[in-house]
C-alpha positions in Angstrom: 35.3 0.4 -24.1 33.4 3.7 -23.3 35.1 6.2 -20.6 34.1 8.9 -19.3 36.3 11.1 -16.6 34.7 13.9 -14.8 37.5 16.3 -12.8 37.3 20.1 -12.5 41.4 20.1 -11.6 42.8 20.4 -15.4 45.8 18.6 -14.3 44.6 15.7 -12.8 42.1 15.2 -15.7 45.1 15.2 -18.3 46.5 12.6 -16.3 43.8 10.2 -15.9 43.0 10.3 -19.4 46.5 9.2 -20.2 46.7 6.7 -18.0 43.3 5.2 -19.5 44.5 5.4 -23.2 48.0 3.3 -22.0 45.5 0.2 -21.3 44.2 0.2 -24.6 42.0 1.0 -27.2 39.2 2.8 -25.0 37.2 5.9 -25.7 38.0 8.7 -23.0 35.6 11.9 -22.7 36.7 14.0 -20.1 34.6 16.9 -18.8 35.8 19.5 -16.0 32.1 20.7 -15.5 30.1 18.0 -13.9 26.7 19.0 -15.3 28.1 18.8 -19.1 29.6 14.9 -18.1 26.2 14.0 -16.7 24.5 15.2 -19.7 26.7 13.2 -22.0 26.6 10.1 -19.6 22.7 10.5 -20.1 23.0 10.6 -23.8 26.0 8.5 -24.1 25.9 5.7 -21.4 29.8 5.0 -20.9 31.3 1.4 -19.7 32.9 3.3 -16.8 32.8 6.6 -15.0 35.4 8.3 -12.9 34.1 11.2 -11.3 35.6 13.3 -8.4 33.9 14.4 -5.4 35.2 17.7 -4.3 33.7 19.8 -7.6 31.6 23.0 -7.7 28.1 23.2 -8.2 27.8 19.1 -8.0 29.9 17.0 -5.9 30.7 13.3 -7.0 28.2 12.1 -4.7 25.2 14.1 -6.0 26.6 13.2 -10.0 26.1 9.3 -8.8 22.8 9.6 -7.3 21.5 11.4 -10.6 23.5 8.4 -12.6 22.0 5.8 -10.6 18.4 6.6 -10.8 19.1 6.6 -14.5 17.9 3.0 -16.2 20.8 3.0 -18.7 23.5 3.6 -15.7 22.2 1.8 -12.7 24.6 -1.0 -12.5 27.8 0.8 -14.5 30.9 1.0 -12.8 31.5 4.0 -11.1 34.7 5.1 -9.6 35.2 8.2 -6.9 37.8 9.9 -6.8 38.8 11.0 -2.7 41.7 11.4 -0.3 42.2 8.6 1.6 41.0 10.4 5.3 37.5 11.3 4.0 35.5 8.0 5.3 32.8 10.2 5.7 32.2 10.7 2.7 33.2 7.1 1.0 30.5 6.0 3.0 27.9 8.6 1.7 29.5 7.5 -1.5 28.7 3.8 -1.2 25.5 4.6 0.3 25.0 6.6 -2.8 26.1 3.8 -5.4 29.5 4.3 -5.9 31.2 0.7 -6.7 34.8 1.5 -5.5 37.6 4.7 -5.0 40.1 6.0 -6.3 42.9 8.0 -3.6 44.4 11.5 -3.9 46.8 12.3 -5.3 46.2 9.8 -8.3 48.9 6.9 -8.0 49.2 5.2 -11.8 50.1 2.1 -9.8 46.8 2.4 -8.2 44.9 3.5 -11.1 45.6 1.2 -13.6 44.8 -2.1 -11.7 41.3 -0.3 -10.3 40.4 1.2 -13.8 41.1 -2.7 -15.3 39.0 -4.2 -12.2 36.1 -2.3 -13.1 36.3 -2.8 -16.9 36.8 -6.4 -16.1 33.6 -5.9 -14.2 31.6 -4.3 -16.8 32.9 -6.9 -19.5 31.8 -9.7 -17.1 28.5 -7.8 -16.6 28.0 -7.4 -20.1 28.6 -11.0 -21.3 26.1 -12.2 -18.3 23.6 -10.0 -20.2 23.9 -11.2 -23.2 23.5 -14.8 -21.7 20.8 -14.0 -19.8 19.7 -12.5 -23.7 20.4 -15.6 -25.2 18.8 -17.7 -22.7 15.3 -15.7 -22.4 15.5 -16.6 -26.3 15.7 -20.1 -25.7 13.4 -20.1 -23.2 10.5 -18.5 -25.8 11.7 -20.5 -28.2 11.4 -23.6 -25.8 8.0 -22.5 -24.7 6.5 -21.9 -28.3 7.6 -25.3 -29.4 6.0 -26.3 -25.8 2.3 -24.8 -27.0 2.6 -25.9 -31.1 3.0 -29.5 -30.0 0.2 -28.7 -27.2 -1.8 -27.3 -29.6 -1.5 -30.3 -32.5 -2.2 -32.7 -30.0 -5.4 -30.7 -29.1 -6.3 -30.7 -33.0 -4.9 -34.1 -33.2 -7.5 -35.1 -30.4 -10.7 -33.3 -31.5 -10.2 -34.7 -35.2 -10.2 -38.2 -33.7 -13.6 -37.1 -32.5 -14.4 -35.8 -35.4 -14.0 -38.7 -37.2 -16.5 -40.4 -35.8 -18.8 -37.3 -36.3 -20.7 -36.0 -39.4 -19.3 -32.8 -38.5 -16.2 -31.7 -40.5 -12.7 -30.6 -39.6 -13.7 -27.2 -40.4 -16.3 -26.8 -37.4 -13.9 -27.0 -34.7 -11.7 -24.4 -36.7 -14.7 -21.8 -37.4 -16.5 -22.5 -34.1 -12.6 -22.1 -32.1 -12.3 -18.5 -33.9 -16.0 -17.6 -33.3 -15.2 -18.8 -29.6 -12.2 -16.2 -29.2 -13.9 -13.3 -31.0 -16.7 -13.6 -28.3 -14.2 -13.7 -25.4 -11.9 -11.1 -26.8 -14.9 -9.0 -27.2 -16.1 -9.8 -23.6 -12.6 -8.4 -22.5 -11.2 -11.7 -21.0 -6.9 -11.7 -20.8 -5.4 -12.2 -23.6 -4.0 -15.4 -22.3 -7.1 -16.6 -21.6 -8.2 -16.1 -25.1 -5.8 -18.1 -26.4 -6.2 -20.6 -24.4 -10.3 -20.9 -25.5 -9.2 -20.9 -28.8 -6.9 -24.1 -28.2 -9.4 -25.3 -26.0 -12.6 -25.3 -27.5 -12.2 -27.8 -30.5 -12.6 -30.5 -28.0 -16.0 -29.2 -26.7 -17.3 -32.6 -28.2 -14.2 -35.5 -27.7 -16.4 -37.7 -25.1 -18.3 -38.3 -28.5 -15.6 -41.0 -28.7 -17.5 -43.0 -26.1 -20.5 -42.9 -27.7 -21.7 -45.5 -29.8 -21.7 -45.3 -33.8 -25.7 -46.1 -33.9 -26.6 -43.2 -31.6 -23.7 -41.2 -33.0 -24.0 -41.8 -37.1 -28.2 -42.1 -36.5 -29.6 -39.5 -39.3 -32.9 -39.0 -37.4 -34.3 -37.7 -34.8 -33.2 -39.6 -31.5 -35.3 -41.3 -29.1 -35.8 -40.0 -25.2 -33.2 -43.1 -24.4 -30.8 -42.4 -27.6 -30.7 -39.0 -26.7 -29.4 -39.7 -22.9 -26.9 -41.8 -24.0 -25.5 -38.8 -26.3 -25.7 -36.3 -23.6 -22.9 -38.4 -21.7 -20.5 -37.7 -23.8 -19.8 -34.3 -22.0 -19.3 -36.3 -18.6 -17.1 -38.4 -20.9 -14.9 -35.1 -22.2 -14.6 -34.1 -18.9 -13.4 -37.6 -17.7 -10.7 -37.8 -20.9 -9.3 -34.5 -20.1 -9.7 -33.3 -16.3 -6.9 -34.9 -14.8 -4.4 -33.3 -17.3 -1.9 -30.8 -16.1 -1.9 -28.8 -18.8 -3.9 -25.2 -18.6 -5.3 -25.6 -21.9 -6.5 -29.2 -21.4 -8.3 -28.5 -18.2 -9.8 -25.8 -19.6 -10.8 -28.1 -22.4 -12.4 -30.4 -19.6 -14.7 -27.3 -18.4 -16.0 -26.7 -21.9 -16.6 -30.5 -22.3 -18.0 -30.9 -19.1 -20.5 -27.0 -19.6 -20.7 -26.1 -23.0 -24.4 -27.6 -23.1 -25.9 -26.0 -20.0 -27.9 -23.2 -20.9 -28.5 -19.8 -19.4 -31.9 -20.7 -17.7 -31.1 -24.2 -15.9 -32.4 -26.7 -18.9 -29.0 -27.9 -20.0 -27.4 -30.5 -19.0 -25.7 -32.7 -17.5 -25.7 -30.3 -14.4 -28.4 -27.9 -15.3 -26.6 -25.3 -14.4 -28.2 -21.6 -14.4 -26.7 -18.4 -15.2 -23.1 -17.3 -14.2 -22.8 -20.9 -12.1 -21.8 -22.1 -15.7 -18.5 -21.3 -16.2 -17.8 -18.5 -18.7 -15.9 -20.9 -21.3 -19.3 -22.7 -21.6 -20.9 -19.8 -22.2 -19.1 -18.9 -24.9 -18.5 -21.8 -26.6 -22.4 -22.9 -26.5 -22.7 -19.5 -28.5 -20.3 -20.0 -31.1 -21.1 -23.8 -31.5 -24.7 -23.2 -32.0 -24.0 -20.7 -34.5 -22.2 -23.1 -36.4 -24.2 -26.2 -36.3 -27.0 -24.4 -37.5 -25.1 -22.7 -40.4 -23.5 -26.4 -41.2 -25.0 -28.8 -43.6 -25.5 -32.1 -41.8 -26.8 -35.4 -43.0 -29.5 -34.7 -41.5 -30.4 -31.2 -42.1 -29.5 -28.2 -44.6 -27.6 -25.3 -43.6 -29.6 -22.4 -42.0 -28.9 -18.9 -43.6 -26.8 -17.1 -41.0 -29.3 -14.2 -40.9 -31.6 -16.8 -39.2 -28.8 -17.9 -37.1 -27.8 -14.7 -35.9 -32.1 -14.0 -35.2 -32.1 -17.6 -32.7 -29.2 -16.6 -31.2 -30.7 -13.8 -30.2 -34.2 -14.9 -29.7 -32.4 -17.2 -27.1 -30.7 -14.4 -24.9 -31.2 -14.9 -21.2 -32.7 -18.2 -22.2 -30.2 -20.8 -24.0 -27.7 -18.5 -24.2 -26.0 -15.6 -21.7 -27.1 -12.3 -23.4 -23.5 -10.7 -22.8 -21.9 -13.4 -25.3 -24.4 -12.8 -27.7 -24.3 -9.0 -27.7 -20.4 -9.8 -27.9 -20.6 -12.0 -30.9 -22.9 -9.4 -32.4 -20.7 -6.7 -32.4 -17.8 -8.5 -33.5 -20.1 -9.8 -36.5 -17.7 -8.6 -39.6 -15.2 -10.3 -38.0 -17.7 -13.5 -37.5 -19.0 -13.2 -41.1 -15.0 -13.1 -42.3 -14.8 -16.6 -39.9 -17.5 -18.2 -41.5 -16.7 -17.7 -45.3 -12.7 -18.5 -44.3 -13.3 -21.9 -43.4 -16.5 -23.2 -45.6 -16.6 -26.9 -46.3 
């Protein structure tokens, strides 16, 4: 281990850096100017320092003050060196971080047990680091395995809706990433981001309570058809509210908001402006956008110039103007999106 001894009395330094090298194979720097040993112990954080306290131009308390408002030597080992009488000043030492003393004149037989104590100390310090290092690694790793098996039972989950949908596994992948782009544009946490992305490919799962002749119908719906499939965002909200997972209730307020529109003629809750939660508005952007540039049964694909034009022909109307200016300005990174993941 790393020692560094800091004595302006040549003798006494000679000494202690003999009795260090007799417990083993340490490295000893020894300095008899205090300002050079606190520049090395800057540059060169040691395992232990001894420093004395009666030196000129810095005492031993002023050296551990500067070393313990250092970030590499806050919690190294420091030993003072001080008759025995001076309580005065072990208890401006303590005060000042010091984590024990060593008397005048040095006494091997004390010495060497302190000097061992305190590498002890460091070498029991050191291996709770590294456990503490190995355990913050399990715990990521732990965590990350947490959110891929969260995140394929969200997939797992919207697909099953898919199924019984014309659309294709590919919408809830483009529409997810078009989702993100608009609320990384809009600034939201990162975190929260993430969490949309996961999120939003079961905007439509209640479409697992609705029935196959409504669902599969390649027409146009009648007035009761059509309130029968506008349940099934009540119904995504009911599959996923209760869940205690951050990503699945988030997944319930897109379910539940994620058909509202901007001016109150959504549904089911007709909602108006920022009363619809921000997740809604997003995803109502980015799902449009894609169900108009998807081929359906029942329809052809719209160019996405023409899109792009209703999304913004319905600003402040269908849709919240600030997630549409976001998705417009993040459009390269939309256009990259949409070719990615074609059918």
């Amino acid at each position: 281990m790393n020692v560094v001894i800091v004595e302006d009395t040549p003798v006494n330094l000679v000494l202690m850096q003999n009795l260090v090298r007799r417990l083993g194979d340490h490295d000893c720097k020894v300095f008899s100017e205090p300002e050079l040993g606190l520049a090395w112990c800057f540059a060169e954080p040691p395992d232990l320092i001894i420093v004395d306290y009666m030196m000129p131009v810095m005492d031993g308390i002023e050296f551990i003050g500067h070393c313990r408002a250092n970030e590499d030597l806050r919690n190294r080992p420091i030993l003072m060196v001080t008759a025995a009488a001076d309580k005065e000043v072990r208890y401006a030492a303590l005060e000042a971080g010091a984590t024990d003393f060593l008397t005048k004149p040095i006494d091997k037989n004390e010495f060497t047990p302190r000097v061992k104590n305190m590498l002890r100390l460091r070498e029991s310090m050191m291996a709770a680091t590294r456990r503490a290092d190995d355990l913050a690694v399990e715990v990521r790793n732990a965590t990350a395995e947490i959110h891929q098996r969260e995140r394929e039972t969200v997939l797992r989950l919207a697909k099953a809706a898919e199924y019984r949908d014309p659309e294709t596994g590919s919408h809830i992948l483009r529409m997810a990433n078009y989702s993100a782009i608009i609320a990384n544009e809009l600034g939201l946490p990162h975190s929260i981001t993430e969490h949309i992305l996961l999120a939003a490919p079961m905007h439509d799962v209640g479409k697992l309570g609705t029935p196959d002749h409504i669902l599969l119908k390649p027409g146009r719906l009648d007035p009761d058809e059509l309130e029968i499939m506008r349940q099934h965002s009540a119904i995504g909200y009911d599959i996923l509210k209760d869940s205690s997972s951050p990503v699945l209730q988030l997944a319930a307020e897109i379910a539940l908001s994620h058909h509202e529109k901007f001016d109150g003629t959504g549904y089911p809750q007709r909602l108006t402006g920022e009363a619809i939660p921000i997740s809604g508005r997003i995803v109502a952007v980015a799902d449009v956008f894609d169900a108009l540039t998807s081929e359906r049964p029942y329809k052809p694909a719209w160019e996405i110039k023409a899109a792009r034009e209703y999304l913004e022909d319905g600003i402040g109307k269908h849709f919240d103007p600030a997630c549409v200016e976001a998705f417009d300005a993040r459009w390269e990174d939309v256009f990259e999106i949409y070719t990615k993941y074609r059918d």
